[in-house]
SEDOSE-697189 format. One record per residue: residue in one letter; x negated, y, z of N, C-alpha, C, O in turn. Coordinates in steps of 0.02 Angstrom, whole numbers, plus 50000, padded with zeros to 5 digits. Each point is the difference from the previous one (the first is absolute). Example, Ala and Ser with C-alpha at 12.3 -4.5 7.8 and 13.67 -1.06 7.14 Angstrom:
REM residues 2
A493404971650390500455005950000499555006050000499484999950033;S500705005449931499585005950003500395005550037499755005550008;
END
This chain:
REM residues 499
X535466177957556499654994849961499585003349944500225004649966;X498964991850025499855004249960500414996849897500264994949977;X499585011250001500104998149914499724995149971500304997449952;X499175000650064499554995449971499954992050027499664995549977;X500795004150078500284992350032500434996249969499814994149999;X500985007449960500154997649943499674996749979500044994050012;X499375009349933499774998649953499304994050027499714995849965;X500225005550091499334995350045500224992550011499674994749999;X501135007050014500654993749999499634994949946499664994950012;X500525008049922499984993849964499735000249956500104995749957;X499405009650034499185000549965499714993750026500254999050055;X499424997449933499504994550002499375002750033499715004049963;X500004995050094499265003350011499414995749974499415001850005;X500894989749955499304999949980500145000049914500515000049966;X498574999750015499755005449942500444993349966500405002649961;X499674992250039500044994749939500804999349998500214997549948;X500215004050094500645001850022500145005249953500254998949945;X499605006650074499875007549969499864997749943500514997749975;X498925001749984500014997749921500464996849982500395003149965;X499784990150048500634996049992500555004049965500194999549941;X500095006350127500565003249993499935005449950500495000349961;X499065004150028499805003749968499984996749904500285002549951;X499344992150052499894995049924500995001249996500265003549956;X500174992850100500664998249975500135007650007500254998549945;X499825006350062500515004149992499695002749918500385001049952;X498914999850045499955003849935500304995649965500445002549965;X499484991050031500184993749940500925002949997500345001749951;X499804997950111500855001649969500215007049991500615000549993;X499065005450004500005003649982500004999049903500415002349961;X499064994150027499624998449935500664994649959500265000849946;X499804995850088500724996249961500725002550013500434996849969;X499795008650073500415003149993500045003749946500504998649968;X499065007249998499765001349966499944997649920500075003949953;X499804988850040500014995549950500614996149984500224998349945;X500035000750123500664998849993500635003549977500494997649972;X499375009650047500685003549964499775003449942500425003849975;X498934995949992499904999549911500134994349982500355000549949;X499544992650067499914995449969501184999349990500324999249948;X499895001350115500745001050002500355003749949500504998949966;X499085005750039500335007249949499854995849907500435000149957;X499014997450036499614997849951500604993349960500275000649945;X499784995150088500434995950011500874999049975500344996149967;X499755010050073500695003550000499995002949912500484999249961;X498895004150022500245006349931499724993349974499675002949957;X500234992550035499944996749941500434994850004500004996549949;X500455001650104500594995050002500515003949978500514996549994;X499625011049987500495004849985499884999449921500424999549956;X498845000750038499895001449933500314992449957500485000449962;X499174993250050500464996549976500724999350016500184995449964;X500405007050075500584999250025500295005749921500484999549961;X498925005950045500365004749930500024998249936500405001449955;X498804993250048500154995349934500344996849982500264999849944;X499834996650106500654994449986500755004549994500414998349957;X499735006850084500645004949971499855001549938500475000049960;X498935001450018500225003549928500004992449945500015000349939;X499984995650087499934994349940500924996650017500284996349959;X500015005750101500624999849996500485005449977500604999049990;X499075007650002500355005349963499994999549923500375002449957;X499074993750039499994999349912500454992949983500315000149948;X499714996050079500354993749991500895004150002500425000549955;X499585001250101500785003150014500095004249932500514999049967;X499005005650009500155005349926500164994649974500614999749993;X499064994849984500054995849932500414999549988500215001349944;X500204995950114500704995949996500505005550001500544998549975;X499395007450048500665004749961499795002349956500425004249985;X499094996249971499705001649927500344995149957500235001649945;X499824990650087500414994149972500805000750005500414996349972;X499695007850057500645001950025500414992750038500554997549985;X499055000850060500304995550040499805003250077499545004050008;X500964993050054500135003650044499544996250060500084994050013;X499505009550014499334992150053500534999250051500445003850020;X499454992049991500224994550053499795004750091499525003750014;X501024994150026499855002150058499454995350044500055000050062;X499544996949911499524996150030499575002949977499945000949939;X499515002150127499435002849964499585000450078500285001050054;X498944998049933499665001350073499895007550019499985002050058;X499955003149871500085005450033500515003549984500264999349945;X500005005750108500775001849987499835004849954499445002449998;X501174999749954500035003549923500775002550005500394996650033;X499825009049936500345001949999500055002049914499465000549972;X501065000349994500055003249923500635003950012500454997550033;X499605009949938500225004550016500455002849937499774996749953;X500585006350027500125002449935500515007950015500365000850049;X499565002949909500275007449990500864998449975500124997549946;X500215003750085500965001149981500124993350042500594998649987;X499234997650046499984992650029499935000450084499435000450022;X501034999550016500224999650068499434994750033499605002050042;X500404992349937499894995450023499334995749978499974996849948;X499785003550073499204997249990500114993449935500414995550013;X499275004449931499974995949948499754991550030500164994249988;X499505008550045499784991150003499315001650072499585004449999;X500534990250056499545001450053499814994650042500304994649996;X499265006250040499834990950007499445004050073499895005850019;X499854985450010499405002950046500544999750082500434996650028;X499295008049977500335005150088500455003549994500485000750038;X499395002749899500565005049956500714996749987500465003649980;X499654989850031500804995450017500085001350050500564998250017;X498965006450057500384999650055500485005449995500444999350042;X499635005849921500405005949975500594996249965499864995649960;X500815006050055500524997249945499955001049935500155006049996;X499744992249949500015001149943500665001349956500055001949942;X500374996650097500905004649967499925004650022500515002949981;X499095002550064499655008250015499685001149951499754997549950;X500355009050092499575002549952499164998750007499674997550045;X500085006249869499074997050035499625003250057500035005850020;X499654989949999499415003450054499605005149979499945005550027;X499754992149914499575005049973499925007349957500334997349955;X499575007750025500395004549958499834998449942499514996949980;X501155006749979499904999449933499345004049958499625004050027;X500364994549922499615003249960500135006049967500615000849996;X499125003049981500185006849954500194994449932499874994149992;X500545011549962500164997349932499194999249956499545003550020;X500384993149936499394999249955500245000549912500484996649980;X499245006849986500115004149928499844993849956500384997149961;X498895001650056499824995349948499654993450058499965000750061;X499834993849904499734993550019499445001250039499675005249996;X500234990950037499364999450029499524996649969500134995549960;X499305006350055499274997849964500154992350025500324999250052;X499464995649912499814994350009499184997949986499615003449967;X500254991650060499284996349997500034991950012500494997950032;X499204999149952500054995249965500404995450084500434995849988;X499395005550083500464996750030500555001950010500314996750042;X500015008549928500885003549989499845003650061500584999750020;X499115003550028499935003150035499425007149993499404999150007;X500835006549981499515006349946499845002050052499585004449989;X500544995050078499535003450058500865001850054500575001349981;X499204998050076500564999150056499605004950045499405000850009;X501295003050023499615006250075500144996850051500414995450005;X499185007750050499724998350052500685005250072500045006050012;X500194990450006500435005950049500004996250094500184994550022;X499715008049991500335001050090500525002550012500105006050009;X500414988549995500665000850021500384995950062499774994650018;X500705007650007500194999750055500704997250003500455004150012;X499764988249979500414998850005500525001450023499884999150059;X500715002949937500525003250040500434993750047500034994349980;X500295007850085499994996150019500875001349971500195004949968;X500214989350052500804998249960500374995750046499824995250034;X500875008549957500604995950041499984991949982500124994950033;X499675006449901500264991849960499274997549992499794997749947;X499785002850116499244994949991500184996050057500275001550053;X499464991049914500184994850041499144996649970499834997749945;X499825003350115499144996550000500184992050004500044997150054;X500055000049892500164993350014499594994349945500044994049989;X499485012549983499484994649934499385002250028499585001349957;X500174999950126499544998250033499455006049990499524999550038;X500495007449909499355005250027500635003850015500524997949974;X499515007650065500145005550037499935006249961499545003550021;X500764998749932499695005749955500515005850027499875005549978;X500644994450062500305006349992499875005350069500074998450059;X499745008049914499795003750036499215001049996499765001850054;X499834997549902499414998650026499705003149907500374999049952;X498935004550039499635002249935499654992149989499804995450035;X500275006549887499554994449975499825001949931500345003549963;X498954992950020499895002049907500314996649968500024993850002;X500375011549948500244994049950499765002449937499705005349996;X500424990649949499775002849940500765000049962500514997050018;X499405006249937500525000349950500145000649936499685004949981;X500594993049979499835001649899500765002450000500484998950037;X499435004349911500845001749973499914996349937499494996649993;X500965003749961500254997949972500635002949945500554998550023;X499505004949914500465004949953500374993449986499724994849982;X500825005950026500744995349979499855000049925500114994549976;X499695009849983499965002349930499594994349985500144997049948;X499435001250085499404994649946500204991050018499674995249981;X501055004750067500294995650004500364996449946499854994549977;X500805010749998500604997949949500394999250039499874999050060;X500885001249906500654999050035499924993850044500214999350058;X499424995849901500304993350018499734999450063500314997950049;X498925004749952499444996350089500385004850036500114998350058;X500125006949926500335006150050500624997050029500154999250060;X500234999049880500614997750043499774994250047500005001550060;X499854993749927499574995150033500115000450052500464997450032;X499055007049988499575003950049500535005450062499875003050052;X500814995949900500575005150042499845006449998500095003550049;X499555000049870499665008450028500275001849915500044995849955;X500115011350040500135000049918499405002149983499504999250034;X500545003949902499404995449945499385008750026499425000049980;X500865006350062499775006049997499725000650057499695005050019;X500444988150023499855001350094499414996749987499844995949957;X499705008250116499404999850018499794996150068500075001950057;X499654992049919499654994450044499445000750056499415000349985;X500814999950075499114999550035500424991250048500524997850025;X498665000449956499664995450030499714999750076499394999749990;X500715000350083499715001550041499484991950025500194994549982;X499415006050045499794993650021499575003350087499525003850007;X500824993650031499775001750068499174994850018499874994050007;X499705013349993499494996350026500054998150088500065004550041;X499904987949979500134998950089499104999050008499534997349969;X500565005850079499295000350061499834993350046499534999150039;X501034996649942500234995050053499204993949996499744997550049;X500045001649881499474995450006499045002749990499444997449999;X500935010449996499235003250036499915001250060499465001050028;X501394998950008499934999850069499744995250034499655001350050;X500444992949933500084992450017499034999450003499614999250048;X500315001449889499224999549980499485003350056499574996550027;X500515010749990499845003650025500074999250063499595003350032;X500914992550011500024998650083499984992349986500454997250032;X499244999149936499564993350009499345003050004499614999150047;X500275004549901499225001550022499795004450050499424999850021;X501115005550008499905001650049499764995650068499595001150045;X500894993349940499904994750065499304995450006499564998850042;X500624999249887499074996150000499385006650011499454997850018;X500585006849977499525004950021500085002650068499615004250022;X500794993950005500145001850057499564993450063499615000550047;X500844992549909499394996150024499334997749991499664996350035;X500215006449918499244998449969499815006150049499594999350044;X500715005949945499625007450053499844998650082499525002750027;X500934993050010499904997750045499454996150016499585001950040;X500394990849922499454996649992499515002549984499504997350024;X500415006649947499355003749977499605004850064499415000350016;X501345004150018499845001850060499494997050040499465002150020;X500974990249992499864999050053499294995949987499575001050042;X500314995549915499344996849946499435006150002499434997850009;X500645010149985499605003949995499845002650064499445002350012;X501044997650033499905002050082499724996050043499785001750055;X500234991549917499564992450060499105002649938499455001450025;X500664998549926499435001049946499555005850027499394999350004;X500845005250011499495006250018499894996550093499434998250017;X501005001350018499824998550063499594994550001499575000750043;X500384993949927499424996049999499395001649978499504997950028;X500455007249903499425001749986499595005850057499415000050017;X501065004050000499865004650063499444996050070499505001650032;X500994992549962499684996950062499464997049976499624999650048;X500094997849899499574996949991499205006849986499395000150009;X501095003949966499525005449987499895004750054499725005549993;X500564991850071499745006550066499594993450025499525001850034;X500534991649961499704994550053499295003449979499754995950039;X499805007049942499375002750015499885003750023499415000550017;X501275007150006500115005450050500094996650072499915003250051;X500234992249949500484996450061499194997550020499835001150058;X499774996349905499374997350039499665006650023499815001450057;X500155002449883499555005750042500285003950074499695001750050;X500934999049934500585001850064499704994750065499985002250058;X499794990749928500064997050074499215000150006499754997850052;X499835004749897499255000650023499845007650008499595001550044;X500575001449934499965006250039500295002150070499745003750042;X500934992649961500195002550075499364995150065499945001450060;X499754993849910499484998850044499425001149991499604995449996;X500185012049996499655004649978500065004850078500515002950020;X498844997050014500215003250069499425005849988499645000149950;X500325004650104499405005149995499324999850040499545004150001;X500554989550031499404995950020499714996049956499404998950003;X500984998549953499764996849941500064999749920500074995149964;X499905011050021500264998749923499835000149930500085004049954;X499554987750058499454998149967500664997149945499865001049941;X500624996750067500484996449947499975003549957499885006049995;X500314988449957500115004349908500324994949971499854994150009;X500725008549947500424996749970499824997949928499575001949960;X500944993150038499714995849915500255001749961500615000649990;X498905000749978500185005749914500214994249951499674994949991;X501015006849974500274996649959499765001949928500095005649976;X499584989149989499844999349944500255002649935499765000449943;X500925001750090500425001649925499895007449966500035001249940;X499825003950118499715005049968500875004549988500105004249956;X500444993550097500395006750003500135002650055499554999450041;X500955003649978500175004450049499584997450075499645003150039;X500574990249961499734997050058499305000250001499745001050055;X499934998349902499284999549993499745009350021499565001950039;X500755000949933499905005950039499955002350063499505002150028;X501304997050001500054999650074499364997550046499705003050045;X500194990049925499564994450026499385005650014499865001650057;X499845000749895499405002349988500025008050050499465002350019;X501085000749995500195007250019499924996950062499565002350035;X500894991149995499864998450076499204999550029499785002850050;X499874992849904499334997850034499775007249984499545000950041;X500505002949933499645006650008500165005350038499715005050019;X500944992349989499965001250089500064999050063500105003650050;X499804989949938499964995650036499015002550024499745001050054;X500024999349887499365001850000499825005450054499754999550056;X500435005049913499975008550038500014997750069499495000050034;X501194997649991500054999250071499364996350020499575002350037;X500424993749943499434995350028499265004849999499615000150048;X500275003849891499265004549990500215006950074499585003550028;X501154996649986500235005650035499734996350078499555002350035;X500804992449977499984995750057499035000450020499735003150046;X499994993149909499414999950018499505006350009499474999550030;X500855008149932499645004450003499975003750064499525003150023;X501344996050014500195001050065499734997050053500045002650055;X499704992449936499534993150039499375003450012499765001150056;X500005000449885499265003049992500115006950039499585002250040;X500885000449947499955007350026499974998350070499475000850030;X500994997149996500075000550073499304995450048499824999750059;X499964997049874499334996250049499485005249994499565000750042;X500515003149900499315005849991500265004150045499565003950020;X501034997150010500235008650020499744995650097499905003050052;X500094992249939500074996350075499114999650009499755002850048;X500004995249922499345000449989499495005650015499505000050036;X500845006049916499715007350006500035002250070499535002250033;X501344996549993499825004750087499794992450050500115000650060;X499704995349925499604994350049499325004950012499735000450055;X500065002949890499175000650004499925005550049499664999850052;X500785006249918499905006850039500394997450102499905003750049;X500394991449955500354997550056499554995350058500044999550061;X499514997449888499694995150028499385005650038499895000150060;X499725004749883499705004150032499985003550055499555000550041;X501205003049957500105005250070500104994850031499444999350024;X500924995350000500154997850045499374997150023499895001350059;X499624994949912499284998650005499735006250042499894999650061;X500035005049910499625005850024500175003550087499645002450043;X501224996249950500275002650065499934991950041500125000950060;X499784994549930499994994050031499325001050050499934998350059;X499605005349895499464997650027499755008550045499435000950022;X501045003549982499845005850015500315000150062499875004350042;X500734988849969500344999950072499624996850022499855001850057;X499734991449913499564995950034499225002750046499734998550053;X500145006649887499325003750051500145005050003499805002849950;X500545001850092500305007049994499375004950003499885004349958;X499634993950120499395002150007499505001649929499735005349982;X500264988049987499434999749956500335004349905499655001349951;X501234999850057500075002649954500015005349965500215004450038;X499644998749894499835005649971500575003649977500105001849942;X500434999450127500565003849974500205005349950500585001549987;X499015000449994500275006049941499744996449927500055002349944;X499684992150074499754997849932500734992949991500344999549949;X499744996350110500654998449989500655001249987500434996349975;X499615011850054500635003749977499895000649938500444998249961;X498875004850012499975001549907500364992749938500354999149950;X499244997450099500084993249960500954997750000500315000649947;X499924997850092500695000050024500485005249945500454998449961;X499255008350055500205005449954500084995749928500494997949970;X498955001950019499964997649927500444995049962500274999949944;X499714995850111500294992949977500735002549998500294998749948;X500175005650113500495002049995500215004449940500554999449974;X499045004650006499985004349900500254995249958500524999649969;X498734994950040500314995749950500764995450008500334998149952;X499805001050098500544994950003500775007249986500544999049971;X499255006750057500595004749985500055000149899500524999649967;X498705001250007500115000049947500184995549943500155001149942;X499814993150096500104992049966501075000750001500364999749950;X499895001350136500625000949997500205004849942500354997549956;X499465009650037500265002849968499914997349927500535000549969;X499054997249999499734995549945500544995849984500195000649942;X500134995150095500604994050007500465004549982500205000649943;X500075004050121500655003049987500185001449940500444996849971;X499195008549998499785002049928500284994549966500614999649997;X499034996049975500164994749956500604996750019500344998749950;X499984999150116500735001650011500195002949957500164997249948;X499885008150058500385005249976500114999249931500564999849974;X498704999649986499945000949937500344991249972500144999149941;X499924996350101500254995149975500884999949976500294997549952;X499975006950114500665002449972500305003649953500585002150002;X499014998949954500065004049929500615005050016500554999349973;X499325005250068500425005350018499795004449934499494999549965;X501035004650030499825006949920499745005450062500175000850058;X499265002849890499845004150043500525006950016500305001549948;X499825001450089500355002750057500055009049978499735003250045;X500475000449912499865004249978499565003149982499785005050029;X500004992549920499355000249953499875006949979500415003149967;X498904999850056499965005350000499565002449920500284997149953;X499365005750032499385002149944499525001450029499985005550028;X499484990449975499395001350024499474998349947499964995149962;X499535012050048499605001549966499304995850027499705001450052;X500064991549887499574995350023499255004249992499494997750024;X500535008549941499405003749992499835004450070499455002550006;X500824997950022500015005950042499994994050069499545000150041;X501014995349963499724994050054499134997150014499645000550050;X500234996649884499484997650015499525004849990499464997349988;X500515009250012499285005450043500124999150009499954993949993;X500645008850055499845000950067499884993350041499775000850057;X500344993749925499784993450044499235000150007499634998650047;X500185004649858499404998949997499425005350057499464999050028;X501035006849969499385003750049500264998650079499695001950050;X500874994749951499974999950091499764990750018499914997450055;X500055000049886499614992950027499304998550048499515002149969;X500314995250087499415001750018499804995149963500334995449977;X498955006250017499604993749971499175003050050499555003549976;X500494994050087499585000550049499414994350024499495000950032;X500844991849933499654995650007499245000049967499494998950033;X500535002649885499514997349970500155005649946500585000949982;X498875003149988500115003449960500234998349929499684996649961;X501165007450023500334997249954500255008649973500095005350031;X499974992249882500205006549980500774997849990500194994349990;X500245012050015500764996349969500335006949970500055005450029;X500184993049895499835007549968500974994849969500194994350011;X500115011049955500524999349992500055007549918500055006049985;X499904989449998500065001849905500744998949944500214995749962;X500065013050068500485000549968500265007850031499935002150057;X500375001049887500225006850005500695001549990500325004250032;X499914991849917500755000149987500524997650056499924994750030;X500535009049980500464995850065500234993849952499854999749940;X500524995750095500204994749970500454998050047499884997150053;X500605004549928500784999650052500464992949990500194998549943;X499994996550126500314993050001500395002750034499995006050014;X500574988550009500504999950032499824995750059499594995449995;X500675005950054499734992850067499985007250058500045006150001;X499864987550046499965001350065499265004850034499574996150019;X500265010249988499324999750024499724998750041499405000949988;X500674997750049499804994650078499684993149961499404998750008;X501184995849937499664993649983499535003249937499604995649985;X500305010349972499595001649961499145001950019499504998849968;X500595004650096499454999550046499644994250048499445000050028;X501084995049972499934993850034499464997349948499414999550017;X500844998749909499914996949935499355001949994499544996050006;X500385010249982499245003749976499504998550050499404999549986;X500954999550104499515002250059499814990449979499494998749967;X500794998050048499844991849993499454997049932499594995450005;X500575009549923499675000549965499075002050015499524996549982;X500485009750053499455004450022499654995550048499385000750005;X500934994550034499774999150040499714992349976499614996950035;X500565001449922499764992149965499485003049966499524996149996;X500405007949983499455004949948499314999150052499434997549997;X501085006650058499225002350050499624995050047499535001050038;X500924991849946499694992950017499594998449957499634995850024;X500235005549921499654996149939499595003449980499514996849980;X500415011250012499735004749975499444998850017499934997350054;X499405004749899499265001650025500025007550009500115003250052;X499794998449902500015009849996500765003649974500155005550022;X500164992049944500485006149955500724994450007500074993949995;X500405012150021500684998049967500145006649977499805005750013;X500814990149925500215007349970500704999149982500054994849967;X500425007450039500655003049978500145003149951499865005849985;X500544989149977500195005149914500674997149995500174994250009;X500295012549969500545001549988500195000349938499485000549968;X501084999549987499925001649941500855000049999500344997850046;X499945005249891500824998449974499694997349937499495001749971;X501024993150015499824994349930500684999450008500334998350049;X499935004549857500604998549981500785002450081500235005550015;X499894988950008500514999850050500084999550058500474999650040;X498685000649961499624995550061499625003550033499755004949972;X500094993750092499255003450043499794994950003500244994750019;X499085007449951499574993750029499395001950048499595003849975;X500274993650105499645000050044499514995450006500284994850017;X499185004349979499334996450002499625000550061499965006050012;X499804991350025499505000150033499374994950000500014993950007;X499405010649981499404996049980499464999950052499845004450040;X500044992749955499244997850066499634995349977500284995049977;X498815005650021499664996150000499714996050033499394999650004;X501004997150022499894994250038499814994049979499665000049949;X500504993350085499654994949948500534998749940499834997849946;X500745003850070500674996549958500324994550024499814997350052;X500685000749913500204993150007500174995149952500395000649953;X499314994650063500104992849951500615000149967500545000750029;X499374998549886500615000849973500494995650030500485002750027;X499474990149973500214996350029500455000950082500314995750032;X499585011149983500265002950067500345005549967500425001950041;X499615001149913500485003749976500615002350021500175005949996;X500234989150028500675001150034499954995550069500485000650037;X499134996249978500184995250068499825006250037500375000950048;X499145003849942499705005950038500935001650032500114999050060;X500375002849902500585005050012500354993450052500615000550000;X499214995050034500434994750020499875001050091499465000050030;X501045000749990500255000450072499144996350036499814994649979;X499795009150072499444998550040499634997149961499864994450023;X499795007149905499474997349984499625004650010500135005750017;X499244991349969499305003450023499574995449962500004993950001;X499695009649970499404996149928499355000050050499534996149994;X500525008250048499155000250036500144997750069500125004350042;X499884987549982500424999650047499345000350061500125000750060;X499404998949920499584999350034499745006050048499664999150050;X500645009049921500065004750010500545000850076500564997650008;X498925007450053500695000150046500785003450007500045006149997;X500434990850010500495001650006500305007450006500495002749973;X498875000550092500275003850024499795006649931500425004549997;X499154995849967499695001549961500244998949912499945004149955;X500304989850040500464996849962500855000249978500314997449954;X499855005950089500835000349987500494994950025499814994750026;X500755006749966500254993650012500244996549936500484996250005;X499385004249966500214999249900500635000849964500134998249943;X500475006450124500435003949957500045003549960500555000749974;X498915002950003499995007950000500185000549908500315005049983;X499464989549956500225001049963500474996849977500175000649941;X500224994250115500564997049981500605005650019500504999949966;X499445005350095500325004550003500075005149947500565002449991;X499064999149981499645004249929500314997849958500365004849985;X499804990549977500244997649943500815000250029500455003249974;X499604992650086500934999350017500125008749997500405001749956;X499425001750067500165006949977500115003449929500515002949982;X499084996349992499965000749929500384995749963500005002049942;X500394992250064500354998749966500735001950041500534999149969;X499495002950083500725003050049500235007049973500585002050002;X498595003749957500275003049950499804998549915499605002149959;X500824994050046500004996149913499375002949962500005003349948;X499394994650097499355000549988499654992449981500354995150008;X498995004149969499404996250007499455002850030499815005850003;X499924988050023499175000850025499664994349976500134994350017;X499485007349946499584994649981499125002250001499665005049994;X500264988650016499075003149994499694997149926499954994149980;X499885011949988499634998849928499324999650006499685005150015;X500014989549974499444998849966499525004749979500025003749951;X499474995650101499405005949982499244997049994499824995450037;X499915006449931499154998450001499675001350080499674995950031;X500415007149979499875003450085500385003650062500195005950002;X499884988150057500665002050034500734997349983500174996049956;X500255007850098500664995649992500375009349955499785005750000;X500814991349970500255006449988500794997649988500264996749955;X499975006050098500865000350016500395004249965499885006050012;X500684992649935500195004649951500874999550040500274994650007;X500045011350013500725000950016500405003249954499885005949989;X500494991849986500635000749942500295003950032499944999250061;X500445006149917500835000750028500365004249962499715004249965;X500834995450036500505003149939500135007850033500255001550055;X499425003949881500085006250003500365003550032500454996350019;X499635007849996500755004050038499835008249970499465003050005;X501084999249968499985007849996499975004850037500405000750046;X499035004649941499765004850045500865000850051500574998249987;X499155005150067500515003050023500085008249993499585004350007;X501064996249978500235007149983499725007150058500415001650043;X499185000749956500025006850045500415002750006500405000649953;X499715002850116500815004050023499665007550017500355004750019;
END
């Protein structure tokens, strides 16, 4: 079984599900959290008054043996009074009755005291703070309802010098006039406990409700806030590649969705500029071999029809021809195949664009019509790429030149900054700014009136540029007073090392 099926179990697969659960787990993460500060919070300040109220019963309890009268065993918090030479606990009340009081005391005695204790105006000069640990006893009988034996608790305590009594509160009191008084008063936990697991519980249900109030809360807003994903979801899936003119409705609000919205129809777009450019191609690419097809087959049609009357070596020439062009039109296609699959080029060698284009320049014929073609540059100027498509690039270049040219093309090379830059100039007529770039577009031809066979098939600088940008090049044609002039970008490459 794989690891990740468990968890596929009872993960939620949809998004508003998923948020839902996600909103409730952080939320109770977040009040768990709040809950055991707010508990803890609760607790030290239900302790803190539980210690107030002990010390306002430790000072009441001093008074009354300062009065030398003995307190009463009724008391809410248990107290114990202790004395030095005295077996038996002076006077005790509380929980502290669950201990026999003809025993001895629970609590320990005090050290002896020299002189009086400080007083302040509530007979209490300041009381300590102790953690002590009830002992547990043969003679405890839990029968005045808290549970104290065996168990730490704070108590506070005052002593008390028999000396600032007199015979009389001492005897009283059952202590002689030299014995030393402590006061214990047991702080109980019992109603910060109490405090502290009520509010545990109401936070427990408020935490629930809140849960479940914040988990329907995000899943409704979820759903209301994908219902504009959910439209584009059912208009895009009827979005086909025969037709994909659809475009989705941009939401006004200007967030996430409005984005999306706008990212789809743009590409929603593409496909459609892709769709129709594929349309065009294959009617221009269907078009181009109709002509050279219609010819030979014309030509051999009519060469079976009058065999006698035909000019066989002038029909083989012709045939010839048309077959050039249609071999060179295929290879033209393949090419751009190729170059459509944005393959990386294939172990990229260093080729020197100075030393390429001579030599193109002196083995080019130019036999038709007298043309000069001079190539102006001395410095090597070293790229990276393929040399087969670098010679392709320049030969397709040369050869759009030597369509347009009256007298001169020329070739200039240069390094700028990071760059080679390649030019080719010819004075020809030029081209309409306005043709600027439609020129680089799959079978155009600006001079249509011009023959075919003579004319091209109007790959030659859409191959040119797809090359040049296959090595993270440009081709663009810059703007001249006279003639066309083709400028090729391409990113530098470092000499290569001699061995």
């Amino acid at each position: 079984m794989n690891a990740t099926e468990p968890r596929r179990r009872w993960w939620p697969r949809s998004v508003r599900a998923r948020t839902a659960l996600a909103a409730a787990l952080a939320t109770a993460v977040v009040l768990v959290g709040i809950g055991r500060w707010v508990h803890q919070e609760v607790y030290r300040e239900s302790m803190t008054i539980a210690e107030n109220r002990a010390e306002g019963n430790l000072a009441a309890l001093v008074h009354q043996l300062r009065d030398g009268s003995v307190p009463g065993p009724a008391s809410a918090a248990p107290y114990e009074v202790v004395a030095t030479g005295r077996r038996t606990a002076v006077a005790s009340g509380g929980a502290m009755q669950n201990f026999d009081p003809r025993a001895r005391h629970v609590l320990p005695a005090p050290p002896p005291l020299s002189a009086p204790t400080p007083k302040d105006d509530s007979d209490l000069g300041g009381y300590t703070r102790w953690p002590l640990r009830i002992p547990e006893r043969r003679d405890y009988n839990p029968v005045y309802g808290y549970d104290l034996a065996g168990k730490t608790y704070l108590v506070l305590y005052h002593d008390i010098c028999g000396c600032e009594l007199g015979k009389d509160k001492a005897a009283a009191l059952g202590v002689t006039a030299d014995a030393t008084l402590r006061a214990y008063v047991v702080v109980l936990p019992d109603t910060a406990e109490e405090i502290a697991g009520t509010t545990d519980d109401l936070l427990l249900r408020a935490g629930l409700v809140g849960l479940v109030l914040i988990a329907a809360i995000a899943y409704f807003t979820v759903r209301i806030a994908l219902r504009p994903v959910e439209a584009i979801r059912v208009l895009t899936a009827s979005v086909t590649a025969n037709d994909p003119r659809e475009r989705v409705t941009v939401p006004a609000t200007g967030h996430e969705i409005t984005a999306l919205a706008t990212t789809i129809n743009t590409t929603l777009q593409r496909l459609d500029n892709a769709a129709s450019q594929q349309r065009r191609f294959v009617a221009d690419a269907a078009h181009e071999l109709r002509s050279p097809l219609t010819t030979l087959l014309a030509s051999l049609e009519v060469a079976l029809a009058y065999p006698e009357r035909t000019d066989w070596p002038a029909a083989a020439t012709t045939a010839a021809r048309q077959t050039r062009r249609l071999q060179a039109l295929a290879e033209d296609l393949l090419l751009l195949a190729r170059l459509d699959t944005r393959t990386p080029v294939a172990s990229p060698e260093t080729v020197d664009l100075t030393a390429l284009a001579s030599r193109l320049a002196e083995q080019y014929p130019l036999t038709e019509r007298p043309l000069t073609l001079t190539c102006d540059s001395t410095a090597p100027a070293h790229v990276h790429g393929n040399p087969d498509e670098y010679e392709r690039l320049l030969r397709n270049l040369i050869d759009n030149a030597a369509r347009h040219a009256a007298h001169r093309i020329q070739i200039t090379i240069r390094n700028q900054d990071d760059w080679v830059v390649l030019t080719v100039h010819d004075d020809g007529p030029g081209v309409p700014t306005e043709d600027a770039e439609r020129i680089f577009e799959r079978f155009v031809r600006l001079d249509d009136a011009r023959s075919r066979d003579q004319g091209g098939t109007g790959l030659g600088l859409a191959i040119a540029r797809d090359l040049a940008h296959r090595h993270k090049g440009t081709l663009t044609l810059t703007p001249r007073t006279l003639g066309a002039c083709f400028q090729l970008r391409l990113p530098q490459a470092p000499a290569p090392v001699e061995k």
